[in-house]
N, CA, C and O atoms as CSV, one atom per row, in Angstrom:
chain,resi,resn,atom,element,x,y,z
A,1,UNK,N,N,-9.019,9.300,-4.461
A,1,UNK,CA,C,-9.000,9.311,-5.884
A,1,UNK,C,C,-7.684,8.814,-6.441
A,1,UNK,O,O,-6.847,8.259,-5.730
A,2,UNK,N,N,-7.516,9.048,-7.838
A,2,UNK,CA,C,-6.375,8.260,-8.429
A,2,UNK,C,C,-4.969,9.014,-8.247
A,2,UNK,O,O,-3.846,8.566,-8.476
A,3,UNK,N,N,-5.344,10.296,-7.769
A,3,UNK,CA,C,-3.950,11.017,-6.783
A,3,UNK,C,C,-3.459,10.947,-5.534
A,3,UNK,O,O,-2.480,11.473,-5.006
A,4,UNK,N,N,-4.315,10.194,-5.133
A,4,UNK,CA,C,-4.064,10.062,-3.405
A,4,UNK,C,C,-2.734,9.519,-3.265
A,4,UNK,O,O,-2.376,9.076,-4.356
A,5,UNK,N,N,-2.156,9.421,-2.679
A,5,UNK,CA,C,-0.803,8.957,-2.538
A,5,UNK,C,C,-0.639,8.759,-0.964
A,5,UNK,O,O,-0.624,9.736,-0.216
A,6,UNK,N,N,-0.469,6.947,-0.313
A,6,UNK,CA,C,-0.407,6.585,1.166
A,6,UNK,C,C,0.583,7.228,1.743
A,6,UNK,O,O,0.996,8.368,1.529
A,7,UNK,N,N,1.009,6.268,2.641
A,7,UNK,CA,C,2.217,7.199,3.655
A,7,UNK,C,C,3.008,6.189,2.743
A,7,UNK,O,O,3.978,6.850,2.372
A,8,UNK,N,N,3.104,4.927,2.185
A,8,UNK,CA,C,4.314,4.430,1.585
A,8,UNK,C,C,4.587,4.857,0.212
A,8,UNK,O,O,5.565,4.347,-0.333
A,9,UNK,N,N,3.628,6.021,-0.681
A,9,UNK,CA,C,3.375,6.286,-1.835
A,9,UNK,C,C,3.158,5.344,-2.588
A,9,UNK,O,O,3.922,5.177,-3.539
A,10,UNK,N,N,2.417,4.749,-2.447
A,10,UNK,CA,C,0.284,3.927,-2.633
A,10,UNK,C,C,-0.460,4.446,-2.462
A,10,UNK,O,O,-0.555,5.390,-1.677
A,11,UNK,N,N,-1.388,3.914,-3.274
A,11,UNK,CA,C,-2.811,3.936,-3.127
A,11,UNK,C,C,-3.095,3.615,-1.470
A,11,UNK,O,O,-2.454,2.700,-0.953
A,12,UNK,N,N,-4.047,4.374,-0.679
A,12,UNK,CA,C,-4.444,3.221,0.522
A,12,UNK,C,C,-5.009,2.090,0.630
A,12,UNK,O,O,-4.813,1.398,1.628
A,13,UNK,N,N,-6.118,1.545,-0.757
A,13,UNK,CA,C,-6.430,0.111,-0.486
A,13,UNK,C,C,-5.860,-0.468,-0.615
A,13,UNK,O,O,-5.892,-1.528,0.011
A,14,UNK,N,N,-4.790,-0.152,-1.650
A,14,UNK,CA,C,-3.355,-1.062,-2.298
A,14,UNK,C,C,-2.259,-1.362,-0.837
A,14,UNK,O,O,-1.430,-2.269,-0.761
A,15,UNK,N,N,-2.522,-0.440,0.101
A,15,UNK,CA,C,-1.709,-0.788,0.925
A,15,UNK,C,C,-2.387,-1.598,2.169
A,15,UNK,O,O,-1.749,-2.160,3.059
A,16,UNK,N,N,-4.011,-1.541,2.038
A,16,UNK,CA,C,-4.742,-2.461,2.803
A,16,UNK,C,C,-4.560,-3.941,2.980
A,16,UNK,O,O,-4.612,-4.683,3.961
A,17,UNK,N,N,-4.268,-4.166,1.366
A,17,UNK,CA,C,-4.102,-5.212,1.282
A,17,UNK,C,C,-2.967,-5.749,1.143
A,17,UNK,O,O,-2.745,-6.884,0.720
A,18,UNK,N,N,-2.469,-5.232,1.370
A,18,UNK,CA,C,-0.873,-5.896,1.405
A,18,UNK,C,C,-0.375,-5.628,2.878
A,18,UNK,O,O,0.406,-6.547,3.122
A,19,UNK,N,N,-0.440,-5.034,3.655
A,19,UNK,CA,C,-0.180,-5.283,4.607
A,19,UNK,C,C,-0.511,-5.506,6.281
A,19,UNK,O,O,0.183,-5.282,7.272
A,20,UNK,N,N,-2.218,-6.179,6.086
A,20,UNK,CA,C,-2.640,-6.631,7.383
A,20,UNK,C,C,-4.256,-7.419,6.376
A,20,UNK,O,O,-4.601,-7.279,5.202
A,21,UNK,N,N,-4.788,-8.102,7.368
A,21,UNK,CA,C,-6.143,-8.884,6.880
A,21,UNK,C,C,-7.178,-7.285,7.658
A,21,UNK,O,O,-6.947,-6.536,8.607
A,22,UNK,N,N,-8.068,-7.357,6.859
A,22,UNK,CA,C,-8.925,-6.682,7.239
A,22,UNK,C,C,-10.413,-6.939,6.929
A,22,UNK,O,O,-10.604,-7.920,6.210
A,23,UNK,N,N,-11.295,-6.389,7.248
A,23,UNK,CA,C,-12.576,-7.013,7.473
A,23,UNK,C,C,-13.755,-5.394,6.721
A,23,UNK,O,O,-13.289,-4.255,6.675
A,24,UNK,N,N,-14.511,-5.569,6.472
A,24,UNK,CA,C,-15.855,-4.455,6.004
A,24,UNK,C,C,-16.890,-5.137,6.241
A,24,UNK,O,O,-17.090,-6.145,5.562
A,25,UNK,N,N,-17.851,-4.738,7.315
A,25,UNK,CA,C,-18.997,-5.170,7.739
A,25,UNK,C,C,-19.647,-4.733,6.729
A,25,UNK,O,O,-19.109,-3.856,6.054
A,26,UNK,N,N,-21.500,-5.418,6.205
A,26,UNK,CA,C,-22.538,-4.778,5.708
A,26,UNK,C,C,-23.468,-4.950,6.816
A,26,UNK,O,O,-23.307,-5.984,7.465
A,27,UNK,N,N,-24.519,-4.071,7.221
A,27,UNK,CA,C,-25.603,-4.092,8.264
A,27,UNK,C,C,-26.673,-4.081,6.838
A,27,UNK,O,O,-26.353,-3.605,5.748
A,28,UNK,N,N,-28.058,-4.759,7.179
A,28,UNK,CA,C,-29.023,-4.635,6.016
A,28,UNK,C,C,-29.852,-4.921,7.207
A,28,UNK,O,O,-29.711,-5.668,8.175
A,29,UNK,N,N,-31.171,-3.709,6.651
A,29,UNK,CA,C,-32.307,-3.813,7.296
A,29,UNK,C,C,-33.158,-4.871,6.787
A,29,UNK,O,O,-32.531,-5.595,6.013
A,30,UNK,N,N,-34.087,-5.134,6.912
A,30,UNK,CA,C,-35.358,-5.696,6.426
A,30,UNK,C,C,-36.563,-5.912,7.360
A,30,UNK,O,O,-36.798,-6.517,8.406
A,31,UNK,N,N,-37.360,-4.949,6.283
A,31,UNK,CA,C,-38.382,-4.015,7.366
A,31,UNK,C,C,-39.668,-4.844,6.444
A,31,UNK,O,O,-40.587,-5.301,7.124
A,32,UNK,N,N,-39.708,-4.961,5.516
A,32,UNK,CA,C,-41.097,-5.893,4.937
A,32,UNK,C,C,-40.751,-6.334,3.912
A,32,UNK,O,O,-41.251,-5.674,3.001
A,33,UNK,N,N,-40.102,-7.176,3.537
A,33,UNK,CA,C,-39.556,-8.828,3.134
A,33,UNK,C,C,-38.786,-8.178,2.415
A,33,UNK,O,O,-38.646,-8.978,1.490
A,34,UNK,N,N,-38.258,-7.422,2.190
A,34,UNK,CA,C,-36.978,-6.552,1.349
A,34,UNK,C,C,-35.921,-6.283,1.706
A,34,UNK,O,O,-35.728,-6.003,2.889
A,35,UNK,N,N,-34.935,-6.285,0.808
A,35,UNK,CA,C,-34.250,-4.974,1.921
A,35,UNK,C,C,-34.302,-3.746,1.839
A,35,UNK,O,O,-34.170,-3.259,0.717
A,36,UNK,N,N,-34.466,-3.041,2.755
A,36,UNK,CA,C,-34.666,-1.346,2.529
A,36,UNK,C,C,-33.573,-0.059,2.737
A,36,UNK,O,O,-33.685,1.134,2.457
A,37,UNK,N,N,-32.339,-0.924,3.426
A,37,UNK,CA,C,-31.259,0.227,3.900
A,37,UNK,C,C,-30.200,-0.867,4.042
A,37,UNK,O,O,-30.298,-1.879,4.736
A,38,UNK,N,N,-29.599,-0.653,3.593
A,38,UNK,CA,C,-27.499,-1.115,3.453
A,38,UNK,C,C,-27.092,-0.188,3.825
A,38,UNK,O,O,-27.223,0.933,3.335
A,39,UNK,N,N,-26.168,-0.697,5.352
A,39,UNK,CA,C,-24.826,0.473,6.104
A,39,UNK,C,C,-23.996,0.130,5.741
A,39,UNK,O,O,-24.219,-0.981,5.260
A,40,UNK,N,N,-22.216,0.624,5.555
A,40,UNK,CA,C,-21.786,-0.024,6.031
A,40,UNK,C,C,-20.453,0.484,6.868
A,40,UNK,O,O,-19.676,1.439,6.855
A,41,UNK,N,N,-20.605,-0.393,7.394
A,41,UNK,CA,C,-19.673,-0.268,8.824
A,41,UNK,C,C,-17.845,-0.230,8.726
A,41,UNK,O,O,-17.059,-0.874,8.031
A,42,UNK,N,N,-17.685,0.627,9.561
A,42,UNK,CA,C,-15.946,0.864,9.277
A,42,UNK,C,C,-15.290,-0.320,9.145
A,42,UNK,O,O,-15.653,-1.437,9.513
A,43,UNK,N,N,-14.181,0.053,8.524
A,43,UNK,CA,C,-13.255,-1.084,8.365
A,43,UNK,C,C,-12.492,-1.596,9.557
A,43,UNK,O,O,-12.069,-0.932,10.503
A,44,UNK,N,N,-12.425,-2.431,9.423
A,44,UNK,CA,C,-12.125,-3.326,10.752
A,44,UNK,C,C,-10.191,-4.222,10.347
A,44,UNK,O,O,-9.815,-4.511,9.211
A,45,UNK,N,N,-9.778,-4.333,10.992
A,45,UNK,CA,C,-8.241,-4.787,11.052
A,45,UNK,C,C,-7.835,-6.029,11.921
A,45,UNK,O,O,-8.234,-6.153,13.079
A,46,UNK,N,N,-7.277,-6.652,11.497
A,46,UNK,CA,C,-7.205,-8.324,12.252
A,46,UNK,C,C,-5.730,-8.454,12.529
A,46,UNK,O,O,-4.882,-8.622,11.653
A,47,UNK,N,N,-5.528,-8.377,13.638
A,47,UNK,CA,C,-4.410,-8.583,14.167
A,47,UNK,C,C,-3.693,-9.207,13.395
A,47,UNK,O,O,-4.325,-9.876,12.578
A,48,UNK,N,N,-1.891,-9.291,13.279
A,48,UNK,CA,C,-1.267,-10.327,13.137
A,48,UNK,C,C,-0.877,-10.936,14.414
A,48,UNK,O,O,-1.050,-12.127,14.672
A,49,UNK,N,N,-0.303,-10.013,15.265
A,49,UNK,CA,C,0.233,-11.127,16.471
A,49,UNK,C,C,-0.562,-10.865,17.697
A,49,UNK,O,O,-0.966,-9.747,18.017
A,50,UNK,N,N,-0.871,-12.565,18.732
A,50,UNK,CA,C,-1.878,-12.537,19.535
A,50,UNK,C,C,-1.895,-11.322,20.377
A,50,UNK,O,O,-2.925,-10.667,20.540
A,51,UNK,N,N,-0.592,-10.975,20.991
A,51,UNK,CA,C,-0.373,-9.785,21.587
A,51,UNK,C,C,-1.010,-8.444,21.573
A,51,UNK,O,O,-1.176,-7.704,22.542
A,52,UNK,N,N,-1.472,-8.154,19.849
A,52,UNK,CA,C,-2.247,-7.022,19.687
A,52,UNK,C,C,-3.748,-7.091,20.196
A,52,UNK,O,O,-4.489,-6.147,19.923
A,53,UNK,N,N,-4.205,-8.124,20.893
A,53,UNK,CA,C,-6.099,-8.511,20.435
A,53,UNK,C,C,-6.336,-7.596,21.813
A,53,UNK,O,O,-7.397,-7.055,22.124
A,54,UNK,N,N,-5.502,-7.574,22.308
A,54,UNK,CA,C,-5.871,-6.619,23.921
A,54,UNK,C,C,-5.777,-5.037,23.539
A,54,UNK,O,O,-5.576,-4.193,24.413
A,55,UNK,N,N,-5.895,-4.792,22.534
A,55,UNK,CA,C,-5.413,-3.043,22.111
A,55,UNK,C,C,-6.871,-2.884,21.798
A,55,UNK,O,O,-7.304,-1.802,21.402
């Protein structure tokens, strides 16, 4: 909420985005020509240096 306060005293999306690329999957069903259910999937984090992709 609008009190939350990060570990740098931010917001946490405010600090999402400022300091790494990150990713939010959507999963969508479609079960008879619709869609019927939207997941969505944890947030995901994109390395900066090649070094990290093995973690």
């Amino acid at each position: 909420g609008k009190d939350y306060k990060g570990d740098n005293g931010s917001k946490l999306l405010k600090e999402r985005r400022l300091k790494s690329l990150y990713m939010i999957l959507l999963c969508m069903d479609i079960l008879a020509k619709y869609i019927c259910r939207v997941i969505r999937l944890d947030t995901l984090q994109v390395p900066i240096n090649v070094n990290q992709f093995e973690k």
